[in-house]
C-alpha positions in Angstrom: -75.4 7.8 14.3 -72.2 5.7 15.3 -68.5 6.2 13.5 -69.9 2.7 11.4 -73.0 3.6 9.9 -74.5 6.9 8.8 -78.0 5.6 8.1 -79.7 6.8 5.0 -80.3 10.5 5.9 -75.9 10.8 5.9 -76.1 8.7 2.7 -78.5 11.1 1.2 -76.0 13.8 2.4 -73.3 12.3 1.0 -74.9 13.1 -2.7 -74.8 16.6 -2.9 -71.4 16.2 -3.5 -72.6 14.7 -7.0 -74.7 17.3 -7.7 -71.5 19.7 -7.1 -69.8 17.2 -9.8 -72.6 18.1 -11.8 -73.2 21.5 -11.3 -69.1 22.1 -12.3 -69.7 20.2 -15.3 -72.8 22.0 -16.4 -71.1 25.4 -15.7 -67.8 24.4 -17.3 -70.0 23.0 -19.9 -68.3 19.4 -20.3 -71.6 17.3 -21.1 -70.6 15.0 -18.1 -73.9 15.6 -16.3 -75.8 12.5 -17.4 -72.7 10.9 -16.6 -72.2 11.6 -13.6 -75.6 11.2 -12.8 -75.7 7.5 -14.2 -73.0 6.3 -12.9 -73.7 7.4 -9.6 -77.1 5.8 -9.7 -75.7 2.7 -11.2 -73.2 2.2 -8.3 -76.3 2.7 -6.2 -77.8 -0.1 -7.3 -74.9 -2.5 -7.5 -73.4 -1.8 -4.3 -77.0 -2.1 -2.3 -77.5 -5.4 -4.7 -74.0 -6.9 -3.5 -74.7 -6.0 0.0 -77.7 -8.1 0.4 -75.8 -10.7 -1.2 -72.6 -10.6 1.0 -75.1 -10.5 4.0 -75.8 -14.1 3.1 -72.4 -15.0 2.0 -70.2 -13.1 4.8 -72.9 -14.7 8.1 -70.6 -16.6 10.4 -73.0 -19.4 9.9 -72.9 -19.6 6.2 -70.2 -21.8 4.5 -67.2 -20.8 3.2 -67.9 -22.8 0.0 -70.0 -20.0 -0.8 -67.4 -17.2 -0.6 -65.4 -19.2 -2.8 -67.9 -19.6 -5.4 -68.3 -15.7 -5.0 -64.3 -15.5 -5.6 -65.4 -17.8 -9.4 -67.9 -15.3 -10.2 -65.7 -12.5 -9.9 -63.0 -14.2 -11.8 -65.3 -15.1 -14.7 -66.7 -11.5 -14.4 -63.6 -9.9 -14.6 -62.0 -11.8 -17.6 -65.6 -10.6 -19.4 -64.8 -7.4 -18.4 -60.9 -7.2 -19.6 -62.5 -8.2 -23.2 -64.6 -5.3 -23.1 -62.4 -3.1 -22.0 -59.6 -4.2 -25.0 -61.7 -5.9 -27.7 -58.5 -5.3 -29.8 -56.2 -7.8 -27.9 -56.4 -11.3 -29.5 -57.5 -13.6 -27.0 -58.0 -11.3 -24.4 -60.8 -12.6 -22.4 -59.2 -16.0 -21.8 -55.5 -14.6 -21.1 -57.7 -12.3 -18.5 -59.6 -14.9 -17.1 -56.4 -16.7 -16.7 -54.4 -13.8 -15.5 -56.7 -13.2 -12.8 -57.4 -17.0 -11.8 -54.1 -17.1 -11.2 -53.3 -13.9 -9.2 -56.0 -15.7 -6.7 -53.9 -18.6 -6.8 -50.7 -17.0 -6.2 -52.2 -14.2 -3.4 -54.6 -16.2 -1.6 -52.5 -19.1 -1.5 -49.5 -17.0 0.4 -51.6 -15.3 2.7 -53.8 -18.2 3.7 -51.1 -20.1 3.6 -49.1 -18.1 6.1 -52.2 -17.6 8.5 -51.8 -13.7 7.8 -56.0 -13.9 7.7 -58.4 -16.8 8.4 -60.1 -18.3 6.0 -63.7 -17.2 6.1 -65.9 -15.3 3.6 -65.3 -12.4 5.5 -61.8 -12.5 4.5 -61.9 -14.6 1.1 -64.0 -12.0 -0.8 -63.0 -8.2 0.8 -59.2 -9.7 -1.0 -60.1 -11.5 -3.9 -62.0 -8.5 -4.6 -59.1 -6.0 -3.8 -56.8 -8.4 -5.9 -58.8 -8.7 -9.2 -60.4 -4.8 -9.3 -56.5 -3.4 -8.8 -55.2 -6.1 -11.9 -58.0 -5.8 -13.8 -56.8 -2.2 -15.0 -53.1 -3.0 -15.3 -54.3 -6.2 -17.7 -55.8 -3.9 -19.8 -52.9 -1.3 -20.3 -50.4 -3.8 -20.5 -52.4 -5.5 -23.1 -53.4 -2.7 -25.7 -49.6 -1.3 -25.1 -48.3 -4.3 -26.3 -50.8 -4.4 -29.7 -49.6 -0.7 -29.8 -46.1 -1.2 -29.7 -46.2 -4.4 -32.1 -48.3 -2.4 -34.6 -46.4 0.9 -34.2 -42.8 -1.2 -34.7 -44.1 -4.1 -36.5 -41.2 -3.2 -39.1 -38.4 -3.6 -36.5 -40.3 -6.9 -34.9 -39.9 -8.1 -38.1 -36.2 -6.9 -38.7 -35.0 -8.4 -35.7 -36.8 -11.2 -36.9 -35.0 -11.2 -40.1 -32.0 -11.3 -38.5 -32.5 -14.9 -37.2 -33.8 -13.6 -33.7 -36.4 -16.0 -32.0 -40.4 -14.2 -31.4 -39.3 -14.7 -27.5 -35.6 -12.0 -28.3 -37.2 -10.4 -31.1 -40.4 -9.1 -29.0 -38.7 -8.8 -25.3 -37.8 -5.2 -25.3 -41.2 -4.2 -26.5 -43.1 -6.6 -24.0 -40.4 -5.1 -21.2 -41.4 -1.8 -21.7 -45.6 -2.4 -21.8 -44.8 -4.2 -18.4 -43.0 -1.0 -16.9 -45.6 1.3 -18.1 -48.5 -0.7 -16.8 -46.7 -1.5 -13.5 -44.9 2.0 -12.7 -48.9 3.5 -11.7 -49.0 0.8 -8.9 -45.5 1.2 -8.1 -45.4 5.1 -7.3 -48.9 4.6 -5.8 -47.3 2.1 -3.0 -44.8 5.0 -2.6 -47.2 7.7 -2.1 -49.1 6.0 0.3 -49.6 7.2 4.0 -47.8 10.8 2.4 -49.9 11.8 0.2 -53.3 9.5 0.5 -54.8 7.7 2.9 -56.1 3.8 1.4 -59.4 3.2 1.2 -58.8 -0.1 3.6 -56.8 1.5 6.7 -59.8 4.6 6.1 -62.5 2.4 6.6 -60.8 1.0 9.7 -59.8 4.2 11.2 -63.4 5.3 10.9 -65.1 1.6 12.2 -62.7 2.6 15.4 -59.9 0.2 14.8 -56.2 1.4 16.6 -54.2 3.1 14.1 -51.2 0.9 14.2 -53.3 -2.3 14.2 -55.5 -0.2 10.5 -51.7 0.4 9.4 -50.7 -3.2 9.7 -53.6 -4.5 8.1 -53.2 -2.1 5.4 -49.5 -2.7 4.6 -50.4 -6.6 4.3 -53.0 -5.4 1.7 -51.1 -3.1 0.0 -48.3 -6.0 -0.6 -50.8 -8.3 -1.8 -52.3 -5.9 -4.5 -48.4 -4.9 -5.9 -47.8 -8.8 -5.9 -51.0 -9.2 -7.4 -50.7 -6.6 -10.1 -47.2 -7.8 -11.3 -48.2 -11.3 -11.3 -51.6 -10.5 -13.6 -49.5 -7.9 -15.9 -46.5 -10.6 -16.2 -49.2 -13.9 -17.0 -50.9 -11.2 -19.6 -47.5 -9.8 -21.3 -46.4 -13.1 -21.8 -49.7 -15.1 -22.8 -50.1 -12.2 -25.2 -46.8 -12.2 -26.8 -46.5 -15.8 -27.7 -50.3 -15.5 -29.4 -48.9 -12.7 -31.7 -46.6 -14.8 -32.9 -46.9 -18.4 -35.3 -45.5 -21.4 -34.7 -42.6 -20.0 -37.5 -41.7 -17.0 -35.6 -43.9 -14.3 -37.9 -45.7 -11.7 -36.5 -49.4 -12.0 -36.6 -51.3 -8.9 -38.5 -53.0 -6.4 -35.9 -55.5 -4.2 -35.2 -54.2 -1.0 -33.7 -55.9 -0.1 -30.7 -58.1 3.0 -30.2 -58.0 5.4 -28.1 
């Protein structure tokens, strides 16, 4: 068994620390079992399924047209998934669709751009996939915080409105403060990291046998990307969002407060 692959028999291994999940949750008696259980099988199955695939799509010989199409599928995919996620944010699945689209604009753009990686499908979908699963989460937050803050202070929206304020003054300080709260996570994460965690990216390096410094490096670009990537998505949602809660007459909408 090399430091790259553990073969099936380490995989196998590897579960029994699921079944520990589960046997804490059984004894602790948190009806999490099936969950656990489910979701662990689940990932199974899509992570062997996108393996074979990105066998075809990441071969030196295939084109790169085909990691891009990959990077559309994921976009698409992920906007679907936003909705779900926050059924209670009008138009949610196109400002997510949007909001991610663009964060691959934005990213990929600077760091192809820039020759900080080569454009292959080796590269195109390990960072689209980084970009969109890190803003996917912070689109969310920042979206049902600003339909709970506009439902929870609709009567000072509407003051402020009152008072001859434009939706764009009238709505900034709540907007400002669901962008804070959804970006702060990412923020102290970046902080934390080397000290208190180890990244998922420099990990998987260290263990494939790549020199610290050089997993570090390679890390540090990554870890720029997704905090430029999550503030981008967060800001494109926040401000998509806030001019649909508004009419053309500067009246707030009526919503549906999110739950929890």
């Amino acid at each position: 068994m090399s430091a790259t692959s553990i073969g099936w028999a380490g995989l196998a291994a590897s579960f029994v620390l699921v079944l520990v999940a589960v046997a804490l949750s059984g004894w602790q008696r948190l009806h999490l079992s099936r969950s656990i259980l489910w979701a662990s099988a689940r990932a199974a199955v899509q992570l062997l399924l996108v393996g074979w695939a990105l066998r075809l799509v990441l071969d030196p010989d295939a084109s790169v047209a085909w990691a891009w199409l990959w990077v559309v599928v994921m976009i698409t995919f992920s906007g679907i998934t936003i909705r779900n996620r926050a059924p209670e944010v009008p138009g949610i699945l196109w400002l997510g669709t949007l909001s991610m689209f663009t964060v691959i604009a934005v990213s990929l753009s600077v760091i192809f751009g820039f020759g900080i990686f080569p454009i292959e499908g080796r590269t195109v979908v390990p960072l689209a996939g980084m970009m969109i699963g890190n803003s996917m989460t912070s689109c969310v937050l920042v979206g049902r915080r600003i339909v709970g803050e506009f439902s929870d202070k609709r009567a000072e929206v509407e003051s402020r409105l009152a008072l001859g304020l434009s939706w764009q003054n009238a709505s900034r300080p709540y907007v400002r403060s669901a962008l804070v709260t959804a970006l702060v996570p990412q923020i102290e994460s970046t902080k934390a990291v080397g000290l208190v965690f180890l990244p998922g990216a420099m990990t998987g390096l260290i263990l494939a046998g790549v020199d610290a410094v050089d997993a570090v490096s390679i890390q540090l670009a990554i870890m720029y990307l997704i905090l430029g990537s999550v503030t981008t998505s967060v800001t494109v949602m926040a401000l998509g969002l806030s001019r649909q809660l508004f009419t053309r007459d500067h009246r707030l909408k009526r919503l549906s407060r999110p739950s929890h």
